[in-house]
C-alpha positions in Angstrom: 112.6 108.8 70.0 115.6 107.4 72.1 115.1 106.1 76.0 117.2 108.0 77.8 118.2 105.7 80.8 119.7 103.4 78.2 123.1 103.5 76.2 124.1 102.4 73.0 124.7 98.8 74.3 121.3 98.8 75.7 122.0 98.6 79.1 120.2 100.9 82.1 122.2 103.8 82.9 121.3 107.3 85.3 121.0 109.7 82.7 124.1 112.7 82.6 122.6 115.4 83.5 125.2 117.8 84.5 124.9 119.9 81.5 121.7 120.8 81.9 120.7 124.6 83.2 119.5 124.5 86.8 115.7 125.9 86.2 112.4 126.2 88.3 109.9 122.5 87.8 106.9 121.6 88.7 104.7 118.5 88.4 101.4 117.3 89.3 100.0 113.8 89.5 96.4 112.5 90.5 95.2 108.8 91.1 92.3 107.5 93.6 91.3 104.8 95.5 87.8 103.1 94.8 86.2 101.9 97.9 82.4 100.7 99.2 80.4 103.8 99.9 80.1 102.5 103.5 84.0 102.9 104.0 84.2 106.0 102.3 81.4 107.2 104.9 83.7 106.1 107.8 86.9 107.8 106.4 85.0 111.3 105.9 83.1 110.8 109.5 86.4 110.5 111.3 85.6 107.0 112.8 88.6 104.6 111.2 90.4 102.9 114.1 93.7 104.1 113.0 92.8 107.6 112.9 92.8 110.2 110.7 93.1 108.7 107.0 93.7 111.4 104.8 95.9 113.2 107.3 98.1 110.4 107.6 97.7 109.5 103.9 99.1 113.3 102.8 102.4 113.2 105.0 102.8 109.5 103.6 102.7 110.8 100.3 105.1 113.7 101.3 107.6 111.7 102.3 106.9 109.3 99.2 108.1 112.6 97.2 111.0 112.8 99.5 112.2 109.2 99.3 111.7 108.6 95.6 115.1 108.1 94.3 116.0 105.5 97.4 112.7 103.5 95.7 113.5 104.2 91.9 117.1 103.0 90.7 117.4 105.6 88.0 115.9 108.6 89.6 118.2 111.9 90.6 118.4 113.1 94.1 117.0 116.1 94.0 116.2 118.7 96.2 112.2 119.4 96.8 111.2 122.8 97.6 107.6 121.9 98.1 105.8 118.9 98.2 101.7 119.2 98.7 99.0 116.3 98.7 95.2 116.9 98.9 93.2 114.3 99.2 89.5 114.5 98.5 86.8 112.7 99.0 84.4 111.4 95.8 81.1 110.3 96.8 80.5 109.2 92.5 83.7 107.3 92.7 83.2 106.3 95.5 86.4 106.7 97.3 89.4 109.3 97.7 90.9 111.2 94.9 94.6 112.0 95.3 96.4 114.8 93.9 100.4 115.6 94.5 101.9 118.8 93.3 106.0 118.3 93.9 108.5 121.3 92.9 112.5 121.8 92.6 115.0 123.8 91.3 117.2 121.9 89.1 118.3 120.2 86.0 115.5 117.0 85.9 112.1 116.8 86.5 110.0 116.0 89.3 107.3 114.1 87.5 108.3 110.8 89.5 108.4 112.3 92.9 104.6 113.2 92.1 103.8 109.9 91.4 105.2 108.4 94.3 103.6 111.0 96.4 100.2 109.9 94.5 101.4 105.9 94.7 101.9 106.2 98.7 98.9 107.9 99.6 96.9 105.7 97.7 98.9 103.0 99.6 98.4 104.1 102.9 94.6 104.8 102.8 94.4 101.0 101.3 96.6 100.0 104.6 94.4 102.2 106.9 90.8 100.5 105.9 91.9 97.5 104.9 90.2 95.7 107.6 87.0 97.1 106.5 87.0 96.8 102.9 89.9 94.7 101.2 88.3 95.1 97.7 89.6 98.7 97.4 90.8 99.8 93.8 93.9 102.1 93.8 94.0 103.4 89.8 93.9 106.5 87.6 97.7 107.4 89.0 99.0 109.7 85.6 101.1 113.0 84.9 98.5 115.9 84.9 101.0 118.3 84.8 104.4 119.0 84.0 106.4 122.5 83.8 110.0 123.9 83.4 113.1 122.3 81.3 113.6 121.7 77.9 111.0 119.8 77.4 108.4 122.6 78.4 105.0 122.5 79.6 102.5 119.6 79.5 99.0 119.3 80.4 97.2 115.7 80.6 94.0 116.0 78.3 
């Protein structure tokens, strides 16, 4: 199988994409963010000093979605229709899981804009409790779901 964002001399190129029907896409992405069960504790009790972690973590990760092509060369503009990020806490983790769910009408996909929205939440809680606990772990980011285009539908095992 061929990589799309290059040509036949092997250099990086945006992909042509102008041929491509305009058609309803969806994709979901999930990471977390291991922490000590003492930090975890503060987040969910409200008492972080720079307020209200997952709130501020989830419009973070919105506007991620919104900004991804001014952070990824290669990525299209394109228009979001919805961006949503729920974060939940884990207490077996411990720590936060993250999960963005990004959709568009148009001729690519919106698997990056997911990730980002996943990537900067995870990001911003690290930022937020930092002080408290700088061995945090931010992993697990991945494609859970993807929908609409040519490709079809895929679901992460």
């Amino acid at each position: 199988m061929a990589l799309t964002h290059f040509d036949g001399k092997g250099d990086a190129h945006m992909v042509d994409v102008s041929d491509k029907p305009v058609t309803a896409r969806i994709a979901t992405a999930q990471g977390w963010v291991k922490m000590r069960p003492e930090t975890l504790q503060m987040i969910t009790d409200g008492q972080a000093g720079k307020g209200d972690v997952a709130a501020v973590a989830r419009l973070a990760g919105i506007m991620g979605a919104k900004k991804t092509p001014d952070l990824i060369p290669l990525c299209h503009p394109l228009p979001v229709t919805k961006a949503a990020v729920e974060i939940t806490p884990d207490p077996e983790l411990p720590g936060l899981r993250i999960e963005a769910s990004v959709k568009t009408s148009g001729q690519t996909g919106v698997e990056m804009e997911a990730l980002t929205a996943v990537s900067i939440a995870a990001l911003t809680i690290y930022d937020m409790v930092k002080a408290v606990d700088r061995a945090m772990e931010i992993g697990g980011i991945r494609v859970s779901l993807k929908d609409g285009g040519k490709s079809g539908r895929y679901v992460a095992e």
